[in-house]
Structures are given as C-alpha cells and as structure tokens.
VMD Tcl script that draws the C-alpha trace (Angstrom):
set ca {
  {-34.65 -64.09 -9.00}
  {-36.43 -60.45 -9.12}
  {-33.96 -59.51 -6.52}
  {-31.35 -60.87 -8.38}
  {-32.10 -59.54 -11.45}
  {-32.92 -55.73 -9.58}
  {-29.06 -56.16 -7.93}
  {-27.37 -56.82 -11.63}
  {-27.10 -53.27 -12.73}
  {-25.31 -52.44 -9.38}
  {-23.22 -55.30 -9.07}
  {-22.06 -54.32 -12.72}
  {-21.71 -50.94 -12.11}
  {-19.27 -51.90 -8.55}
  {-17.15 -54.10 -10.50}
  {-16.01 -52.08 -13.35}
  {-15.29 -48.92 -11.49}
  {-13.42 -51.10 -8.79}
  {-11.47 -52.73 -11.92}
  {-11.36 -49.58 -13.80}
  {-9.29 -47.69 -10.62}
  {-7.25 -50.60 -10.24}
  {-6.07 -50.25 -13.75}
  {-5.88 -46.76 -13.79}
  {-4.02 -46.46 -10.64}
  {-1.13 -48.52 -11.27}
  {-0.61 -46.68 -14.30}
  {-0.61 -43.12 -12.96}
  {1.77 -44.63 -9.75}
  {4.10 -45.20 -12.16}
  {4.00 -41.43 -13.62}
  {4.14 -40.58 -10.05}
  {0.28 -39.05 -9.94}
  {-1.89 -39.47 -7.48}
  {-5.37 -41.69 -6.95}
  {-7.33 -38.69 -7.04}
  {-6.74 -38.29 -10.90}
  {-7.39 -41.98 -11.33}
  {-10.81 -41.34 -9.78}
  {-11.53 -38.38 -11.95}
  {-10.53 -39.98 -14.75}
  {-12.89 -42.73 -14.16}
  {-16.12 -40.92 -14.06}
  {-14.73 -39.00 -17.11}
  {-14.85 -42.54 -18.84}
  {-18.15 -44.07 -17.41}
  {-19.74 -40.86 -17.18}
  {-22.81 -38.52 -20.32}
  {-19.64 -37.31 -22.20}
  {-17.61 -41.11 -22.17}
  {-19.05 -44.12 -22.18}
  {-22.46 -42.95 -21.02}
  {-22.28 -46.39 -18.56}
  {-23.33 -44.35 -14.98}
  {-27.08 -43.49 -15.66}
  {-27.82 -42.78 -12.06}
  {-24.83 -39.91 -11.65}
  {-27.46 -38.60 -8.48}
  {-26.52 -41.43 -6.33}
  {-22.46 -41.26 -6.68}
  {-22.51 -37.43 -5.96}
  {-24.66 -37.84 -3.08}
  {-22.23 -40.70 -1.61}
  {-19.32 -37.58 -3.03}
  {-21.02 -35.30 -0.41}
  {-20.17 -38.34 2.02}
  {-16.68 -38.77 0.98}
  {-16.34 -34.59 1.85}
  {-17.68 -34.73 5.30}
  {-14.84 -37.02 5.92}
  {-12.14 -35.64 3.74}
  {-12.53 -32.61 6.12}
  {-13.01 -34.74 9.48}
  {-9.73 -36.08 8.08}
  {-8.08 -32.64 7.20}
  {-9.15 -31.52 10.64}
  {-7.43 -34.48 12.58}
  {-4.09 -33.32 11.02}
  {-4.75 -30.00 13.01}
  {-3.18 -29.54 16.30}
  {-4.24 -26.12 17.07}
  {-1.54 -25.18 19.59}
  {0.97 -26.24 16.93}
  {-1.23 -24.37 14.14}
  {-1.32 -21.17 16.05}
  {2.73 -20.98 16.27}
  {2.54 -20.15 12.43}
  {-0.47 -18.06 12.55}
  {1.09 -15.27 10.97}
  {2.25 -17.52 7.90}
  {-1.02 -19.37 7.15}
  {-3.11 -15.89 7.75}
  {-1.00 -13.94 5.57}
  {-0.54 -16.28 3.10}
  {-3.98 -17.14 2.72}
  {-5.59 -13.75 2.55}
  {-2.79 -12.67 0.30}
  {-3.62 -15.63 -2.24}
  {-7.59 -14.71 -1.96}
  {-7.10 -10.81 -2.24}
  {-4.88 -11.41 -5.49}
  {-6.80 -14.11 -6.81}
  {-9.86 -12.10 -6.75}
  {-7.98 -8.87 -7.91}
  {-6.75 -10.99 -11.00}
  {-10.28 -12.12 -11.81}
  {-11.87 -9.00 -11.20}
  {-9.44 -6.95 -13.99}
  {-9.84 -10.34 -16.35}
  {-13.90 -9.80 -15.83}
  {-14.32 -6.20 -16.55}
  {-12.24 -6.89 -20.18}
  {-14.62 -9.89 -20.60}
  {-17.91 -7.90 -19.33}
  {-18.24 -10.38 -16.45}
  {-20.74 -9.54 -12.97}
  {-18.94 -8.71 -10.31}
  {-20.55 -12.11 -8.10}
  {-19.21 -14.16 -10.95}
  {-15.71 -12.55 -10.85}
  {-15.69 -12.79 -6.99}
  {-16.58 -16.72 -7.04}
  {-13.71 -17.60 -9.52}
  {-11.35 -15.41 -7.38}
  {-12.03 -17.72 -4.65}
  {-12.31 -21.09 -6.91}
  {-8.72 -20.49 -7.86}
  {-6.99 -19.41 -4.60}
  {-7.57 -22.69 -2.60}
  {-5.03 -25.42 -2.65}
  {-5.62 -29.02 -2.86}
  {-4.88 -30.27 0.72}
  {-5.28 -34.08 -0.76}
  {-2.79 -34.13 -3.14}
  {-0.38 -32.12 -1.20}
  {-0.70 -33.76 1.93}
  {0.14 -37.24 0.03}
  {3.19 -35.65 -2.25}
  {4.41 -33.95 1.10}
  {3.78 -38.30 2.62}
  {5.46 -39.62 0.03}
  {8.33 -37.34 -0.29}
  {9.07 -37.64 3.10}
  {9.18 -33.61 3.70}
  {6.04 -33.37 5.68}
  {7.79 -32.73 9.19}
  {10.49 -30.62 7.82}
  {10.08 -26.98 7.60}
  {9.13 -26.46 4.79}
  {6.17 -29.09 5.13}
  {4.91 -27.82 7.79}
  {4.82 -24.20 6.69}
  {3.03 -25.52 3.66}
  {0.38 -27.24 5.54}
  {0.00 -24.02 7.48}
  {-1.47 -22.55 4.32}
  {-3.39 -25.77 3.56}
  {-5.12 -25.79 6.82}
  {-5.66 -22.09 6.63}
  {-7.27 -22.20 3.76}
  {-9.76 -25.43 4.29}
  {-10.63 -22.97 7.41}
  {-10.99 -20.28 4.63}
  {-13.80 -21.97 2.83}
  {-16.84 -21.43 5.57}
  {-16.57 -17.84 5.26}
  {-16.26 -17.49 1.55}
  {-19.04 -19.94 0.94}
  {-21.05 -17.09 3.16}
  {-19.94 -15.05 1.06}
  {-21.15 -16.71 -2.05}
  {-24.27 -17.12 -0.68}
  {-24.82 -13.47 0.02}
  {-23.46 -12.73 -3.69}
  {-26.34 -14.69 -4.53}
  {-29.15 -13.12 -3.11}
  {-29.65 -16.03 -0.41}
  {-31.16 -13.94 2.66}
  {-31.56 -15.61 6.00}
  {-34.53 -14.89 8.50}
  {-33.28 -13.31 11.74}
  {-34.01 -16.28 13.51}
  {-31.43 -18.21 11.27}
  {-28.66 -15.53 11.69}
  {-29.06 -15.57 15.57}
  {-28.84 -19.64 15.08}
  {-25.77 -19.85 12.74}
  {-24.14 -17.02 15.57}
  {-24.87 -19.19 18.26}
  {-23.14 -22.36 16.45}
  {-20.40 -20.22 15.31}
  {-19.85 -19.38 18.90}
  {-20.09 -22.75 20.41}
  {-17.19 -23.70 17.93}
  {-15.35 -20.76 18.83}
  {-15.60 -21.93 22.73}
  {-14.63 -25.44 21.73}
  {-11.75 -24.24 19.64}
  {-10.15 -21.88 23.01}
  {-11.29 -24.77 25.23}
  {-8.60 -27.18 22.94}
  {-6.29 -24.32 22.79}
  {-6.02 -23.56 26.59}
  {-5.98 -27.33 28.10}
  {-3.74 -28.79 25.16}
  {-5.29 -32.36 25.39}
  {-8.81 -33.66 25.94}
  {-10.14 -37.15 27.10}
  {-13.15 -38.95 25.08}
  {-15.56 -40.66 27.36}
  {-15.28 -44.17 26.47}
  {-12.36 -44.38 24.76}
  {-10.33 -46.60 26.82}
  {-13.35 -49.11 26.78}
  {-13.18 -49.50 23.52}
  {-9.95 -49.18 22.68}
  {-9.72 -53.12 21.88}
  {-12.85 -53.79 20.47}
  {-13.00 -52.98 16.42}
  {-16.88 -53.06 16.16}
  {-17.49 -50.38 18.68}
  {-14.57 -48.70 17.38}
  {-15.80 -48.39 13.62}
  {-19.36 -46.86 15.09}
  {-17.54 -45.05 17.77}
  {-15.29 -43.28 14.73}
  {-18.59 -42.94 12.23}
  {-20.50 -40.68 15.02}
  {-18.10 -38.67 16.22}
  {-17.27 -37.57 12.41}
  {-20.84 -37.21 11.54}
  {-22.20 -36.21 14.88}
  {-20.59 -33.29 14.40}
  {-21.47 -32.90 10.75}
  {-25.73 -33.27 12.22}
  {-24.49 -30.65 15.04}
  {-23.59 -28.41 12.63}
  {-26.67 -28.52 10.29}
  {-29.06 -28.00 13.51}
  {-27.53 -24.66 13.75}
  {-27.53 -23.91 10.21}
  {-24.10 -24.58 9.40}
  {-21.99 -27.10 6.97}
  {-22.14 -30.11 7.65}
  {-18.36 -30.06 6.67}
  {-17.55 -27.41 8.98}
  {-19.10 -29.91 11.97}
  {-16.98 -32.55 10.61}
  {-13.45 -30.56 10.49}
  {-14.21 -29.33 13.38}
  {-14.85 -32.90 14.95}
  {-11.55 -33.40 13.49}
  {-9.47 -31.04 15.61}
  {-11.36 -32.95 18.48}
  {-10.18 -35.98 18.05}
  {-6.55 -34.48 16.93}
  {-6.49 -33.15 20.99}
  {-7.58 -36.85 22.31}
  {-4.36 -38.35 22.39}
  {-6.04 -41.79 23.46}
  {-8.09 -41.89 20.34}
  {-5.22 -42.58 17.12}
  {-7.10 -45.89 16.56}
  {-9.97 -43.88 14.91}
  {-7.70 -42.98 11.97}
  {-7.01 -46.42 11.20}
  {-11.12 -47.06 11.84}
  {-11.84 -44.88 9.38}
  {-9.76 -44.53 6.99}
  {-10.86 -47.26 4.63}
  {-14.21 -45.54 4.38}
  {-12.81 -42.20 3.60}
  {-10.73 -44.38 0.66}
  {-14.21 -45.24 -0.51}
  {-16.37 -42.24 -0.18}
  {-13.80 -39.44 -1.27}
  {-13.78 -41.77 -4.45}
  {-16.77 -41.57 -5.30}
  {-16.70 -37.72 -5.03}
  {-13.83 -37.26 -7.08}
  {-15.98 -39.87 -9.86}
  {-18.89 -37.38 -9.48}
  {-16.84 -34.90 -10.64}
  {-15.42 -36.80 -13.64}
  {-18.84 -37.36 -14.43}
  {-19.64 -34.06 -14.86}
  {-16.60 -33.16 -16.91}
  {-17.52 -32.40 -20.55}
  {-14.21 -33.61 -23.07}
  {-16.26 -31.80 -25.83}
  {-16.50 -28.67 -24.14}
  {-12.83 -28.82 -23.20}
  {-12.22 -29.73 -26.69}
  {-13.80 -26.56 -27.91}
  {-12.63 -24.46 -25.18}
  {-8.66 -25.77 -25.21}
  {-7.24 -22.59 -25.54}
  {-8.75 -20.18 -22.74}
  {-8.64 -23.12 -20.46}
  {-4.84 -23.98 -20.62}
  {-4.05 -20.37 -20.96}
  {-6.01 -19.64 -17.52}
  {-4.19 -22.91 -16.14}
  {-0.84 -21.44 -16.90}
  {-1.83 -18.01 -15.57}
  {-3.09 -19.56 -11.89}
  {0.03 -21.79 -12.01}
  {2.22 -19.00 -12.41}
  {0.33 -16.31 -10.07}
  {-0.68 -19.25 -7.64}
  {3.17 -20.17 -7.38}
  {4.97 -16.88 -7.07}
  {3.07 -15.37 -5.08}
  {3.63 -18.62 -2.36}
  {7.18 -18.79 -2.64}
  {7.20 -14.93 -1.88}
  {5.37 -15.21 1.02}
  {7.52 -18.59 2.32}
  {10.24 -16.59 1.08}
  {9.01 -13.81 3.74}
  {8.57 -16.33 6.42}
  {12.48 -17.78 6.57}
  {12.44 -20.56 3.92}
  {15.25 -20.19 1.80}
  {14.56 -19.75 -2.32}
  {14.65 -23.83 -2.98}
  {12.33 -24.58 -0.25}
  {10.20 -22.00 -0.93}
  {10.00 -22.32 -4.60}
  {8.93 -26.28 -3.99}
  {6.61 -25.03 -1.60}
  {5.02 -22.64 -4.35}
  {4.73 -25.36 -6.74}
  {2.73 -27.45 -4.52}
  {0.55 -24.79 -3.76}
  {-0.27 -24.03 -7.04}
  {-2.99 -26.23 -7.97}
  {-6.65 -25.35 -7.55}
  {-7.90 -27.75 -4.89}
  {-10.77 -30.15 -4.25}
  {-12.72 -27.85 -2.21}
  {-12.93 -25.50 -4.56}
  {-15.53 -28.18 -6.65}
  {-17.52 -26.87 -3.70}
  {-17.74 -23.30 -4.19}
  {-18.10 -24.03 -7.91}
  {-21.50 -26.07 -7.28}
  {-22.73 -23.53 -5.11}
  {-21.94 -20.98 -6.96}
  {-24.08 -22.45 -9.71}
  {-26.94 -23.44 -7.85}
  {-26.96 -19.98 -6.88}
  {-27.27 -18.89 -10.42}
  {-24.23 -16.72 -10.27}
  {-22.34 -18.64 -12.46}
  {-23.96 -20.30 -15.38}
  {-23.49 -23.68 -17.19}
  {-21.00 -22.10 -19.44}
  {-18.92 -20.72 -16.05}
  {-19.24 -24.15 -14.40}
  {-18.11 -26.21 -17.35}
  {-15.17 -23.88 -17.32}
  {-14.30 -23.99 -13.68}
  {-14.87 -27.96 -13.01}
  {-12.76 -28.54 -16.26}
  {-9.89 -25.68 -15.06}
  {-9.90 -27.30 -11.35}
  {-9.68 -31.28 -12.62}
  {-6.79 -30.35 -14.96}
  {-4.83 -27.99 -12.67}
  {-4.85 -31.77 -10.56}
  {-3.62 -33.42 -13.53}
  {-0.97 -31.32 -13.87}
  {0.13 -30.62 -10.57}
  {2.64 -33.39 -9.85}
  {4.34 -33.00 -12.84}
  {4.83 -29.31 -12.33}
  {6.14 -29.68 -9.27}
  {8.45 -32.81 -10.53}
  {9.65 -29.66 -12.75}
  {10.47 -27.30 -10.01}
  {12.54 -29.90 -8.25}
  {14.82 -30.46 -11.78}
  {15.39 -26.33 -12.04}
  {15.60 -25.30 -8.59}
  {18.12 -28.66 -7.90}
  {16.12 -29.41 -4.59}
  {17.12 -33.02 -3.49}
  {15.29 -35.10 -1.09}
  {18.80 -36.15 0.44}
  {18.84 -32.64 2.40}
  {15.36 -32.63 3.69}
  {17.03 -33.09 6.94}
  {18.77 -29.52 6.91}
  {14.85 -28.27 6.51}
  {13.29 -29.12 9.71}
}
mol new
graphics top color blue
foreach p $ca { graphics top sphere $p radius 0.5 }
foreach p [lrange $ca 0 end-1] q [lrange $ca 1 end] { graphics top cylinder $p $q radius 0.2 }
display resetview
C-alpha cells in the first residue's frame, strides 16, 4: 500500500500530461503547428505561473537535458559530412553573417538601453540560431526537404547546431568562467580527437560498426546498442571537458557514415519523442504569462524585429547562393524563428550571472513565442510570394 500510495502522485502527474498533449496536439495539427508548441504549452499550463500542478519542475528539466543529448544525436544523424561540405560556403556564410548581425543589432539596441556588453553579446547569439526541430518537420511535411531549396536550408541549420559549441565558449568566457591549464590542454585534446574523427568520415565516405550485422535482427540488443552509442559519446565528451551534446551530435555523424546501421533511427526514435518532450515542458514551466502580460509590448516588438532581420537577411544570402526570390524568401521565413538551442545559451547565460532574471524571463518568453509564431509566418510567405508545393520538383 505505502508503495502504492508513494507511486500516486507520479502516476497522476504521467497521465494528465500524456492526456493533456494528446488534446493539445490534435488541436494545433489542425492549425498546422507543430508538437513542440503543444509541449510548451503544456508546462505553461501545469507549471508556478498555470495551474501550479508540477511541484517537482527539477526532475522534468533534468529528463529535458536527456531529451537534448538526443535531439542533437538526432540532428547529427541527418549530417552526411561529404554532402555537408559541398555547401560549405552557404552554411559558413550564412551562419556567421546571421551571428555578426544579430550581435551588431543587439549591441546598438544595448548601448540605447545601458546594457553590458556580455549581456548584449549573449542575446546576439540567443536570436541568431534557428530551430532545426521545427524546420526539419515543416521541410518533412511539405515535402521540400530534398529539393534545393531544403537542402540549402538545412545547410544553415546544421551549421548553426555546429555553431553553438563555440559560442557557448564564448559565453562562458563572458562570464568570468576560467579553466585550469590542465582543463584547456584536456578540452584541446577532445577537440582534436573529434577533429580526426570528423577527416577520418570525410576521407573514407562510409564506416562499418562492429557488431552491427549481429544485431541487426534482434530489437533488444538493438535498443541498448542505439542508447550507448548516443550517450557513449555524450560520457566521451564530458571526460574531456566537453558537452555532453557535442559527444552526442557528434555520435550522430557516426552513425550517419554506417550505412548498415538505419535501424538505430527507428530504435530510438520513440525515446527521443519522449525525452525532447519533456524538455520543451521544462521550458513551459518556466514561462511566466504574468511577466509576458506586463512586458507585451517590448516582447512582440523584439519578435517582429528578429522576424524581419532574421528573414531578410536569409533570403539575401540564399538569394546569393542561386535560389531564385520565391525559394529563397520561403527559405528566410523558415529561418526566422529563434530555435530550441538557443534555451541553452539562455540558461547558461544565467547561471553565469550575465543575464539576470529579468533578461531570462525576456529571452525564454521571446524564444517560445517566436515558435508559436513561426508556422504561421511562414504559411504567410507562401500566400504573398505565390510559392506552390506543385513545383517543388523544378527546385531540386
């Protein structure tokens, strides 16, 4: 009975957020949003500033970090480098463009407001990254993701989830985090081990996993098989001082060069479904509806200003790179968003102390919203520029 009793709470807890995202989902499938604002929605309702139902929030962003390490394990299995490289220019570029104009925008918006320098730098970055989960699923579902203008847009996407190991370096150095010699010389020597793994891929094309082919038929090993090699290189990683994410997208690319090994995206992917859930819930738990009450009006003027610097700025540079002004004028508007990964910098940057509660309130309501919004501005672009899915076989 005791156990019984202890287990209620849980059990509770399970079954209305399972319910809950049920609802919620078929409802936003039908306004042609994704999950991802069904799950932020939900910890917006359960969460301190709804309901108040989720008293142990700890728990569900600690299974959130979870759902990361394989979002990018994920992201990373997308990546075939020798395929990546051919667009190097394009997903360099663009990238470093969006950051250096991002943070240039910030940086003249921060000296009228009085902000630090560190604090203008992190929101720079928060706003230049992408969402490569909603993106990747609109590109899915519209059926453009191996035309050319897809693939140029996961270019970027890809680029940028690469992006985010140096600039949380760089946040932590904005923040007065110093590292001991002996941790530099560690975090070189993993950075150069990944380095040697990445030419390795690049120069044979296509790697063999030991054991694959034994296990190809049996689902039990498979499932274990598929949990190590994603966090086996997430533990890697952290031995040598680095992300754990960065082990696990880098795992990714791995398995993306074992040709033999597709079953491992069908192992997993039910426990990505589950994890990267509960991360975007910890993040609607965290979201404060009073403070975006209060705040309405700097936070939708800031959305419309990253929508609108976000998205010219990408169909100039697709422009640049041979699309034609209706491809790359989708392909802005579905790079406009600020993505999931920038949740990431946010929380570090506040744990850093360079950004305080007032900054992170701002940015974790700005991000969540610019999600929100993003199908529907991109629905928009598609009415004025008359792109029609019927000639997304001219585009590849």
């Amino acid at each position: 009975m005791f156990l019984v009793s202890s287990l209620d709470p849980v059990i509770i807890l399970v079954a209305v957020l399972a319910l809950l995202v049920i609802g919620i989902s078929i409802v936003l499938k039908k306004l042609n949003q994704t999950y991802i604002v069904g799950y932020i929605l939900v910890g917006v309702i359960l969460g301190e500033y709804g309901l108040n139902v989720v008293k142990d929030a700890e728990s569900i962003h600690l299974l959130g970090e979870l759902g990361v390490i394989l979002l990018l394990f994920f992201i990373g299995m997308e990546i075939n480098i020798v395929d990546f490289l051919k667009r190097w220019k394009l997903a360099v570029i663009g990238t470093l463009s969006q950051i250096g104009l991002s943070v240039a925008l910030i940086l003249l918006i921060g000296y009228y407001f009085d902000w630090s320098f560190a604090r203008s730098v992190v929101i720079g970055f928060v706003i230049a990254l992408s969402s490569s989960a909603i993106v990747i699923k609109l590109l899915q579902d519209k059926k453009i993701i191996e035309t050319k203008i897809g693939k140029n847009v996961l270019s970027i996407l890809l680029a940028q989830d690469v992006a985010l190991v140096p600039l949380l370096i760089i946040i932590s150095q904005l923040g007065g985090k110093s590292e001991s010699l002996e941790h530099i010389i560690l975090m070189s020597i993993g950075a150069i081990l990944i380095i040697g793994i990445l030419i390795y891929i690049y120069i044979k094309g296509a790697i063999s996993l030991p054991f694959s082919k034994r296990i190809e038929r049996d689902h039990e090993l498979q499932v274990f098989m598929a949990i190590f090699l994603c966090f086996g290189g997430a533990l890697t990683t952290l031995i040598f001082g680095l992300s754990a994410a960065l082990g696990a997208f880098v795992g990714g690319i791995i398995i993306n060069a074992a040709k033999e090994a597709d079953w491992i995206h069908d192992t997993l992917h039910s426990f990505r479904v589950l994890f990267v859930s509960f991360f975007f819930i910890s993040v609607g738990l965290q979201i404060d509806l009073t403070f975006i009450y209060n705040n309405l009006w700097s936070i939708m003027t800031t959305i419309f200003v990253v929508y609108i610097t976000n998205h010219l700025l990408n169909s100039l540079i697709l422009k640049v790179f041979s699309c034609n002004w209706k491809e790359a004028l989708l392909g802005g508007a579905l790079l406009a968003q600020i993505g999931e990964l920038s949740f990431l910098l946010s929380s570090t940057a506040f744990g850093l102390g360079i950004i305080e509660a007032f900054g992170y309130n701002f940015t974790i309501s700005l991000i969540s919203l610019t999600l929100v919004i993003s199908p529907f501005w991109i629905t928009l672009t598609e009415k004025l520029t008359g792109f029609k899915q019927k000639n997304n076989t001219d585009l590849s």
